[in-house]
C-alpha positions in Angstrom: 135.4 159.4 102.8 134.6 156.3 104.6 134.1 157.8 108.3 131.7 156.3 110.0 132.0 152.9 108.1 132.7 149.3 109.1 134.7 147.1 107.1 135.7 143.7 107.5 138.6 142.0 105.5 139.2 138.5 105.8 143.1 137.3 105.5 143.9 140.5 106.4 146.8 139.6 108.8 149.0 140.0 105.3 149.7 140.6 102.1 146.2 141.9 99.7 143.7 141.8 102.5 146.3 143.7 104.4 146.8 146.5 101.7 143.0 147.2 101.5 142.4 147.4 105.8 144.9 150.3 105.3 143.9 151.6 102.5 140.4 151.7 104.0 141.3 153.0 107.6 143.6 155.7 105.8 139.7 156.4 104.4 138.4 156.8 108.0 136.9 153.6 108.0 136.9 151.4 111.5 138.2 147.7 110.1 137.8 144.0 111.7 141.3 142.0 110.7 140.6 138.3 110.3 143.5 135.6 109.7 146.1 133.5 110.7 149.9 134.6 110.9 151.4 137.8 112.6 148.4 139.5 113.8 150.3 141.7 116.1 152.0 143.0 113.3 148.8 143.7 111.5 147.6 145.7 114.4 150.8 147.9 114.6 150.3 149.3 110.6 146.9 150.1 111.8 147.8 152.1 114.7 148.4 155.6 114.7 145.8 155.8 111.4 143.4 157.1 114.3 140.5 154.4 113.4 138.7 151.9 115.5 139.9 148.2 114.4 139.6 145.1 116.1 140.3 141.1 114.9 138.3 137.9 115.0 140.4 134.2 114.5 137.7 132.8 113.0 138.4 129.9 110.8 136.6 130.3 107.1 136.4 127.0 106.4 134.0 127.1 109.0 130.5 127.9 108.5 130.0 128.3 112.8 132.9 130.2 113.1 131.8 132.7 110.3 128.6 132.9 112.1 130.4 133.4 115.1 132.7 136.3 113.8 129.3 138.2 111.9 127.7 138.2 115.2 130.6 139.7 116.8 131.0 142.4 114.3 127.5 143.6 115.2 127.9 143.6 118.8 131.0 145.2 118.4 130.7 147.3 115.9 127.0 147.4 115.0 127.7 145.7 111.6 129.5 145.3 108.5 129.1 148.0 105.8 131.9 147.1 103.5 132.5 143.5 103.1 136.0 142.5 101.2 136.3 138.9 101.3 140.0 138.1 100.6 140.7 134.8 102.6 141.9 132.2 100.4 144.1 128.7 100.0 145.9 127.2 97.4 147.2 123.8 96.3 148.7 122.9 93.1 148.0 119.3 90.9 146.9 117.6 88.3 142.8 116.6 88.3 143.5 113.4 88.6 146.0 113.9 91.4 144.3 116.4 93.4 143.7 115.5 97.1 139.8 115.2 97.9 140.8 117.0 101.3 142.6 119.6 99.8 139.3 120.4 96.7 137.2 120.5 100.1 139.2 123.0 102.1 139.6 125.1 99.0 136.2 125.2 97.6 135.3 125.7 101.3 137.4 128.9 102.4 137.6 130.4 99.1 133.4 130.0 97.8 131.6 129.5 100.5 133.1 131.2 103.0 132.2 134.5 100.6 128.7 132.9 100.5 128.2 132.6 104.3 129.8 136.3 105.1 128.0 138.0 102.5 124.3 136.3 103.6 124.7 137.5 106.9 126.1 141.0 106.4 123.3 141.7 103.7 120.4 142.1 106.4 122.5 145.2 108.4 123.4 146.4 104.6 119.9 146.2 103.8 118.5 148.1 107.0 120.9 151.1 106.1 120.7 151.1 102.4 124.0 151.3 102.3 126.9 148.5 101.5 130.3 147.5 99.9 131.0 143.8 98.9 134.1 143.4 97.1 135.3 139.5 96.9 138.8 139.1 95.6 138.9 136.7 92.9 141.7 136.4 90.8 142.3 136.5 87.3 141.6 133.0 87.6 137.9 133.7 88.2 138.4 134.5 84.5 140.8 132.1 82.8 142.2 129.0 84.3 145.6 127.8 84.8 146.8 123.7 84.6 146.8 122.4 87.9 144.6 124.6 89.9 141.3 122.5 89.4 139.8 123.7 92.5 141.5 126.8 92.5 140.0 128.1 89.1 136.7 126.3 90.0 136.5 128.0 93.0 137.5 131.8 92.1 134.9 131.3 88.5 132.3 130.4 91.5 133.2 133.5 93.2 132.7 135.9 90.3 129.8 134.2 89.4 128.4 134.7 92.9 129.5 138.2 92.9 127.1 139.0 89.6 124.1 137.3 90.9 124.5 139.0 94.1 124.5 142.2 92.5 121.6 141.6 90.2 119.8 141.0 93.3 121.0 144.4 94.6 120.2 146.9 91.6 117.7 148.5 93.3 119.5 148.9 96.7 122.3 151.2 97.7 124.3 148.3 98.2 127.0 146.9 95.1 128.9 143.5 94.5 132.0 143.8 92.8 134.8 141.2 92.3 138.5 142.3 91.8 140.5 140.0 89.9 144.3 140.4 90.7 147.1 139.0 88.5 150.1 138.2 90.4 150.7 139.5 93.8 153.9 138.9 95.9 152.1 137.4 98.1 153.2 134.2 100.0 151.1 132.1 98.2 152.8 133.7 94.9 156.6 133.1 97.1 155.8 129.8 97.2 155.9 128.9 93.0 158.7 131.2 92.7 160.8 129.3 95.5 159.9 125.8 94.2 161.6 127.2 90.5 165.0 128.4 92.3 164.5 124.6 94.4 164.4 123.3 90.9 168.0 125.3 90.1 166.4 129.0 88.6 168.2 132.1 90.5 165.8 134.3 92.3 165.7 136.8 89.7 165.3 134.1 87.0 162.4 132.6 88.9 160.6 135.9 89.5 160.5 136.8 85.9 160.1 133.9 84.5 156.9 133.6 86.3 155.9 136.7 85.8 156.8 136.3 82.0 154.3 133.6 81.4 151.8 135.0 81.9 152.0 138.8 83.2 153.1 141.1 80.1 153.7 144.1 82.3 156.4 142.2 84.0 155.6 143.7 87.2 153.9 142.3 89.8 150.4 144.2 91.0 150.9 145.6 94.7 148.4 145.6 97.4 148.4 149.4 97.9 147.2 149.5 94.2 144.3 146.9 94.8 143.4 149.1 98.2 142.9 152.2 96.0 141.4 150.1 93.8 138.6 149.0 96.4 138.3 152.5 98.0 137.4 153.6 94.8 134.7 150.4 94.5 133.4 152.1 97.9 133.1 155.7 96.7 130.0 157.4 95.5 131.8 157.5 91.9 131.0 154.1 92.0 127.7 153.9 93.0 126.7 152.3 89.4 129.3 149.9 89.3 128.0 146.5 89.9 128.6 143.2 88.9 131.6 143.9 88.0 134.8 141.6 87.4 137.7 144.2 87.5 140.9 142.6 86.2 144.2 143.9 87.8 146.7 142.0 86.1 148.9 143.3 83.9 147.3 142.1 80.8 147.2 138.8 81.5 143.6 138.3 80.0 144.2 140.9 77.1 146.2 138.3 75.8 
């Protein structure tokens, strides 16, 4: 379906960004990995899918390295036709509490980083009439949660962004869409269920008593599931699908 096709996924070296480069290279698409962590590993689910890929380090909090990477992806690859825009931090406190240094770095890799990737992939986009931009929010770009001030700020700023862009796009071939997970065993998501069990809570008690608060399906959403999700997003079946903020989550916003 997607044969011929470029897409770049930022923090795709694990976890959701991960799922969706092979749920797009098992779609034919060639895909640029981005992120810290276990790269190499990355690259080895990738091989033997018999697609193109390739990976830039650059650093999204950082609006030269972004630069950097974009130009790369068109001298490499001769652009970017689907855009997912995963990257993203987290730090946990109260308002009051919250480290300037930490609001910064999270506001920074998690908005604007989506701002600076998708103004420079929209001029190839344009001159094929032809893109993808899918930006990972969260069910937080929806409702908020205590103690993720810049968190919440930051993934309502990203669905936000994601309308506008698409209003701006009607006309075009090319959509903005936002997918808003629930939660994801990722290792951000590892992280609150190991500081329960620190606190005394079994591993099974701390999984679904996470899960419980706020996730009535008491499952956690999988990154295969959100890669289908944005193949589908990329399709032709979705060609009137814009704007969109599409909740994966369990029913945590039905509530």
């Amino acid at each position: 379906m997607l044969k011929g096709k470029t897409a770049l996924v930022t923090g795709s070296t694990s976890g959701i960004g991960l799922g969706i480069a092979i749920a797009l290279a098992k779609q034919g698409a060639a895909i640029i990995l981005n992120g810290f962590g276990d790269v190499d590993g990355a690259k080895a689910q990738l091989d033997g899918l018999g697609v193109r890929y390739g990976y830039h380090p650059a650093d999204l909090s950082s609006a030269g390295q972004i630069e950097e990477m974009m130009a790369w992806a068109r001298a490499e690859f001769g652009g970017v036709d689907i855009l997912v825009n995963n990257a993203g931090i987290q730090y946990v406190a109260p308002v009051d509490e919250f480290p300037v240094d930490k609001w910064n770095a999270i506001l920074a890799i998690n908005l604007s980083a989506v701002f600076h990737t998708t103004r420079l992939a929209l001029p190839g986009m344009k001159a094929k009439n032809w893109g993808r931009i899918i930006n990972i929010a969260s069910v937080h770009g929806l409702v908020a949660s205590k103690n993720k001030a810049a968190y919440v700020a930051a993934k309502h700023g990203v669905v936000g962004f994601t309308k506008t862009t698409a209003l701006e796009l009607a006309q075009t071939g090319i959509t903005s869409n936002a997918l808003c997970p629930g939660w994801v065993l990722t290792p951000l998501v590892q992280q609150q269920i190991d500081a329960r069990i620190a606190k005394g809570e079994s591993p099974d008690a701390a999984r679904d008593s996470l899960l419980g608060e706020k996730q009535p399906s008491g499952a956690f959403v999988t990154p295969e599931q959100l890669g289908s999700l944005t193949c589908f997003l990329c399709s032709d079946a979705a060609e009137q699908v814009r704007g969109a903020a599409w909740n994966m989550d369990g029913g945590w916003v039905a509530q």
